[in-house]
VOPAGU-2260 file (C-alpha; in pm, 1 decimal, decimal comma):
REM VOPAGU-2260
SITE   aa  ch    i         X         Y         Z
SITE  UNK   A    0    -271,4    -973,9     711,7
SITE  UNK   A    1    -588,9    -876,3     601,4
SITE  UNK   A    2    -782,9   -1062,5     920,6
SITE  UNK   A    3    -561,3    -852,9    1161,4
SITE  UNK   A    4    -667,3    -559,9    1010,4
SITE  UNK   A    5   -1007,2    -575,5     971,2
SITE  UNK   A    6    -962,4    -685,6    1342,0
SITE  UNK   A    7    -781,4    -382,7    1430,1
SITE  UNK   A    8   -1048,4    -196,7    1241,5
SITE  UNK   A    9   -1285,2    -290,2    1407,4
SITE  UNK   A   10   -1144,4    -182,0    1733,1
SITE  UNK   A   11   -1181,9     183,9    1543,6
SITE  UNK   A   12    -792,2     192,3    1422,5
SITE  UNK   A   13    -750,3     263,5    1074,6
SITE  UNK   A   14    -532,6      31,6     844,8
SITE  UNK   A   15    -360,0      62,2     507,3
SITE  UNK   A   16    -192,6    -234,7     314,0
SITE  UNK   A   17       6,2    -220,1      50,9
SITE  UNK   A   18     144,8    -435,8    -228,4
SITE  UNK   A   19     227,1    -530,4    -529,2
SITE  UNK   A   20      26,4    -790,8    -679,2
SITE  UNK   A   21    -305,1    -652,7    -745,7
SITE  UNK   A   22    -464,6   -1038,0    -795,0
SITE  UNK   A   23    -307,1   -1124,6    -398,0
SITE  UNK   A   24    -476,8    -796,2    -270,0
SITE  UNK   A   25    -813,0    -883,0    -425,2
SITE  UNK   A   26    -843,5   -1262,2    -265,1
SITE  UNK   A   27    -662,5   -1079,2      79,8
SITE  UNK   A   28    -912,9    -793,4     113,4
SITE  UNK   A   29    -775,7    -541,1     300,0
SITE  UNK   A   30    -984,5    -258,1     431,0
SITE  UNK   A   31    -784,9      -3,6     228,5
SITE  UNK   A   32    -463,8    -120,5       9,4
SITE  UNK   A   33    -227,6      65,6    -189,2
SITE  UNK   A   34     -53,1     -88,6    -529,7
SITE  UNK   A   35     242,7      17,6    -603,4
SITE  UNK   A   36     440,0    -124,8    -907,8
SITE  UNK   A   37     760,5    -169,2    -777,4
SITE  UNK   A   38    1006,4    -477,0    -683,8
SITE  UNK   A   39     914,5    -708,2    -407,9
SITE  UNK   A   40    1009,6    -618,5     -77,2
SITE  UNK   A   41    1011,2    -249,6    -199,5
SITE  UNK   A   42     729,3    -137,4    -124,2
SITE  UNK   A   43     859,7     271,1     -61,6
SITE  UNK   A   44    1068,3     291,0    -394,5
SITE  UNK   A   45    1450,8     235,2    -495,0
SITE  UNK   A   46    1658,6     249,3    -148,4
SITE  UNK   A   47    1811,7     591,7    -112,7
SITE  UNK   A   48    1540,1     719,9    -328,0
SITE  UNK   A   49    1397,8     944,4      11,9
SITE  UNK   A   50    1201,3    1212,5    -124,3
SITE  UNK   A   51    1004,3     943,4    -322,9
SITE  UNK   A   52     951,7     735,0     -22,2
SITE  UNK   A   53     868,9    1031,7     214,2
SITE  UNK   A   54     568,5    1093,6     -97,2
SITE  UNK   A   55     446,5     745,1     -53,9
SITE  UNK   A   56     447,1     761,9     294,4
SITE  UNK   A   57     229,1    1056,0     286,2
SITE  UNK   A   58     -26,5     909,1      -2,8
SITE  UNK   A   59     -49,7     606,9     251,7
SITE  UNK   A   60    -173,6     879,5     546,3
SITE  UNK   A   61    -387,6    1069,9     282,0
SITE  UNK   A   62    -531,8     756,9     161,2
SITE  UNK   A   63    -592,9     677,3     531,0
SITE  UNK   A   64    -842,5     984,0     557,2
SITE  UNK   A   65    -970,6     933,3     202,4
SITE  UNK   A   66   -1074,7     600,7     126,8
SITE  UNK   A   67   -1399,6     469,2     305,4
SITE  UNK   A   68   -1519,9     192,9      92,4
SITE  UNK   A   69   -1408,3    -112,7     263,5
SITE  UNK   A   70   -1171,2    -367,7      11,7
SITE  UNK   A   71   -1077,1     -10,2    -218,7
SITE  UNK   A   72    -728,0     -26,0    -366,9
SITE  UNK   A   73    -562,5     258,4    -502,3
SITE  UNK   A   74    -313,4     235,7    -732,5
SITE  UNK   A   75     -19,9     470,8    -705,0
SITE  UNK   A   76     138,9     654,9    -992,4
SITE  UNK   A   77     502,3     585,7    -934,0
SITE  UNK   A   78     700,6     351,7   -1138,3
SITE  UNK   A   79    1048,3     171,0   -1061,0
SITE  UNK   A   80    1306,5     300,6   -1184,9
SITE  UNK   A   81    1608,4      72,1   -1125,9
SITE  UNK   A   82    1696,9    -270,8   -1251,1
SITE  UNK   A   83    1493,6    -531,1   -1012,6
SITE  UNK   A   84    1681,5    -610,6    -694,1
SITE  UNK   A   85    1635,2    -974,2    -670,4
């Protein structure tokens, strides 16, 4: 994923990734990724859990504007808060 975007970044598009395995993001190196500490395959939160994924939704467009370094990953703050769906 990280050669399409840089690909698609070059064409002048912005990209976000995100994930949850901060040692995968560092050997992918995404333009911009987010980390977010939740189960695999989850990458917005617990399912019904809207309001939190409407606020990661809108860290991923803020972090859009925000982060210029090329391979930065943010962490975000939010921590699961079920039992692990798999």
């Amino acid at each position: 994923m990280g050669l399409i975007q840089r690909a698609v970044e070059e064409a002048g598009i912005p990209t976000i990734s995100m994930g949850n395995a901060i040692d995968r993001m560092s050997l992918i190196k995404p333009p911009r990724a987010l980390l977010v500490k939740f189960a695999r395959g989850c990458m917005f939160g617990e399912p019904g859990n809207k309001e939190r994924q409407r606020r990661i939704v809108m860290d991923g467009l803020e972090a859009l504007q925000t982060m210029t370094e090329p391979g930065t990953i943010k962490e975000l703050p939010y921590k699961w808060k079920r039992p692990d769906p798999s």
